[in-house]
C-alpha positions as a Markdown table, in Angstrom:
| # | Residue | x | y | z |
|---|---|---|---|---|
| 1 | Unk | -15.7 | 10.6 | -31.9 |
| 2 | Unk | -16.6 | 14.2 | -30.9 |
| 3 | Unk | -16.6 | 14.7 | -27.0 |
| 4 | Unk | -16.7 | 17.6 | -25.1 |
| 5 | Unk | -16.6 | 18.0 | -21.4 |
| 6 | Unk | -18.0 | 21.5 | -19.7 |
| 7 | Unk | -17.5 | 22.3 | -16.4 |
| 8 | Unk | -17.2 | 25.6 | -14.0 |
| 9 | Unk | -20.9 | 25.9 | -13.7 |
| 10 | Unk | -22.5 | 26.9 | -10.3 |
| 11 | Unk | -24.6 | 29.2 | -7.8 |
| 12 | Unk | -23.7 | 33.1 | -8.1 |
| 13 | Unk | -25.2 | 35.8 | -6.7 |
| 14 | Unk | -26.2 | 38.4 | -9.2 |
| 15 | Unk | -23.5 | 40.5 | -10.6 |
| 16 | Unk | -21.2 | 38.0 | -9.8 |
| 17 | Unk | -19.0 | 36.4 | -11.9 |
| 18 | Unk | -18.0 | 32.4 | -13.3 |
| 19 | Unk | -16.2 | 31.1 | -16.3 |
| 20 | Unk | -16.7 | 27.9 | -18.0 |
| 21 | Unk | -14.2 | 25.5 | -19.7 |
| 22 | Unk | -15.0 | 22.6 | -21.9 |
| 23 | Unk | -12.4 | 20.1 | -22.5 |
| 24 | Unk | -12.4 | 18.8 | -26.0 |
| 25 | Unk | -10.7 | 15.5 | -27.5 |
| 26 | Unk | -11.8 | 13.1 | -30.7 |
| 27 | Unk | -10.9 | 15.8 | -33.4 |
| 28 | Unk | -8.4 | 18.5 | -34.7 |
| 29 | Unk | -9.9 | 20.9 | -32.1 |
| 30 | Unk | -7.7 | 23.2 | -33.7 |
| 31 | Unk | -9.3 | 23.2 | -37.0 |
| 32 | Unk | -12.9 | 24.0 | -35.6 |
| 33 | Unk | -14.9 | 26.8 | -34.6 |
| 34 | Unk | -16.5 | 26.7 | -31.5 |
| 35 | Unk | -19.5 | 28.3 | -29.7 |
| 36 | Unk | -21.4 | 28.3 | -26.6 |
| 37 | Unk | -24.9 | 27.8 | -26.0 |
| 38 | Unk | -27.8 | 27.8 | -23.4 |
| 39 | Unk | -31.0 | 26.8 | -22.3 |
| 40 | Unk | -32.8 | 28.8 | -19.8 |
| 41 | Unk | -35.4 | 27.1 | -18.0 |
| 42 | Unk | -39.1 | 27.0 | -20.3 |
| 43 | Unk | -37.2 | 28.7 | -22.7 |
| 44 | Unk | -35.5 | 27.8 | -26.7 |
| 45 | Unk | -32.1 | 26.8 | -26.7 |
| 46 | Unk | -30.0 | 29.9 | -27.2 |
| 47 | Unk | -26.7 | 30.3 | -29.2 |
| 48 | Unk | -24.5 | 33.2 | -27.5 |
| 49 | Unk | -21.0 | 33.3 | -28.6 |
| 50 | Unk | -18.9 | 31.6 | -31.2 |
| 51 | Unk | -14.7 | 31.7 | -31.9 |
| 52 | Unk | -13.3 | 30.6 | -35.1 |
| 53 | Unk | -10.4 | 27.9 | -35.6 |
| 54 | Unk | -7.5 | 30.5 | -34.2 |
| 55 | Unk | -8.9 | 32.6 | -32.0 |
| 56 | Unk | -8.7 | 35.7 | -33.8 |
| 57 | Unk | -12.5 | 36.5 | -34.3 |
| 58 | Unk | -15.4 | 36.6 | -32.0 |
| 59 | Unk | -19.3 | 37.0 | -31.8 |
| 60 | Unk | -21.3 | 37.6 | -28.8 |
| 61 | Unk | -24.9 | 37.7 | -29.2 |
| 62 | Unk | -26.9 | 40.9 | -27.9 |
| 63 | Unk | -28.2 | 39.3 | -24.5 |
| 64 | Unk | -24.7 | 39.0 | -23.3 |
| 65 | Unk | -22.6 | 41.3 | -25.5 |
| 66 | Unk | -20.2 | 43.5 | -23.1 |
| 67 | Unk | -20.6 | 40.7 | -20.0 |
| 68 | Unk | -19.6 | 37.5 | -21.7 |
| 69 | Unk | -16.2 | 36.9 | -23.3 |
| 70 | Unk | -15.1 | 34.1 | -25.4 |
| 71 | Unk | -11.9 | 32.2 | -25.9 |
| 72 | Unk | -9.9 | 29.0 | -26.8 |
| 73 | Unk | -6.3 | 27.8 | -25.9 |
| 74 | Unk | -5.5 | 25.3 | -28.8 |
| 75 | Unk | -3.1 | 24.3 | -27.1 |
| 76 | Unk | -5.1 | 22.2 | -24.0 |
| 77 | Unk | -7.9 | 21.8 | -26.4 |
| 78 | Unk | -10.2 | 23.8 | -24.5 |
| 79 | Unk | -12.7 | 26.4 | -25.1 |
| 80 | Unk | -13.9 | 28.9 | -22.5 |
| 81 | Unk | -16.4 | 31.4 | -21.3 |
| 82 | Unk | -15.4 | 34.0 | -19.0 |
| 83 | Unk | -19.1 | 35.6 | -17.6 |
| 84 | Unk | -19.1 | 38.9 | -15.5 |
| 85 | Unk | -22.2 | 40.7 | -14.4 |
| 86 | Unk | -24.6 | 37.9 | -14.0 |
| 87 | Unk | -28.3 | 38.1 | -14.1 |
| 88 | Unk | -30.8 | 36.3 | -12.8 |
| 89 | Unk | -31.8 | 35.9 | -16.4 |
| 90 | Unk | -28.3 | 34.1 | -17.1 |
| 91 | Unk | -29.8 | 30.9 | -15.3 |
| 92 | Unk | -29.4 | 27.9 | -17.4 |
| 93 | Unk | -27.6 | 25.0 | -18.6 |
| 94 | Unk | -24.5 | 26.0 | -20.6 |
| 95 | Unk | -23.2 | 23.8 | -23.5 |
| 96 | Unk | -20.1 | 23.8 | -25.8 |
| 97 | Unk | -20.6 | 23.2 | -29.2 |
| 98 | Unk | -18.8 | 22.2 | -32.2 |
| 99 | Unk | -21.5 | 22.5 | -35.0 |
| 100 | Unk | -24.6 | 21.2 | -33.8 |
| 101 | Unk | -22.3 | 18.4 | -31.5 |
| 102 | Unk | -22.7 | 19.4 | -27.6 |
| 103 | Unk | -21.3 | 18.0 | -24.3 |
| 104 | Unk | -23.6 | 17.2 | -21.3 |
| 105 | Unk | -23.6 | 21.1 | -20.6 |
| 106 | Unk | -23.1 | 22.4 | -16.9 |
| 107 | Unk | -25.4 | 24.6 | -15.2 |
| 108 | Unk | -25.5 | 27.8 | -14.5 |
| 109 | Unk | -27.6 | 29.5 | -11.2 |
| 110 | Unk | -27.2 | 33.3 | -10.5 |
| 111 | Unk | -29.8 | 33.6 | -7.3 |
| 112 | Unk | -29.5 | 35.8 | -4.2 |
């Protein structure tokens, strides 16, 4: 059984900076690509970045492209997102996905 655990979510003050981790376990995390997601308040759930199986190749949608950096260590099964330059606009709840399988998501709040 798929589960994934995020966590690292929190209050920052714009243009500051977080990175989320989500702990995976019940499959080959190694064998999967992975993405993040996010849903802003009264807005559609967003996909913004995705890894594939090793590592070795990236995507970062536009709204965070050049702020938001993903990776993995397949080693601790866990995927990460390393944000810099948060904006108000950032605000939301952040989920790890394998496929269309997400954790609980942790949230996100960039607020002066």
């Amino acid at each position: 059984q798929v589960h994934l655990v995020e966590s690292g979510g929190g209050l920052v003050q714009p243009g500051g900076s977080l990175t989320l981790s989500c702990v995976a376990s019940g499959f080959t995390f190694s064998g999967y690509g992975m993405s993040w997601a996010r849903q802003a308040p009264g807005k559609e759930f967003e996909w913004i970045a995705d890894i594939d199986p090793t590592g070795s190749s990236t995507n970062v949608e536009n709204p965070v492209l050049g702020r938001f950096t993903i990776s993995r260590d397949n080693a601790v099964n866990t995927l990460y997102l390393q944000m810099t330059n948060l904006k108000p606009e950032d605000t939301g709840v952040y989920y790890c996905m394998r496929g269309n399988e997400r954790g609980q998501g942790t949230r996100v709040t960039v607020s002066s």
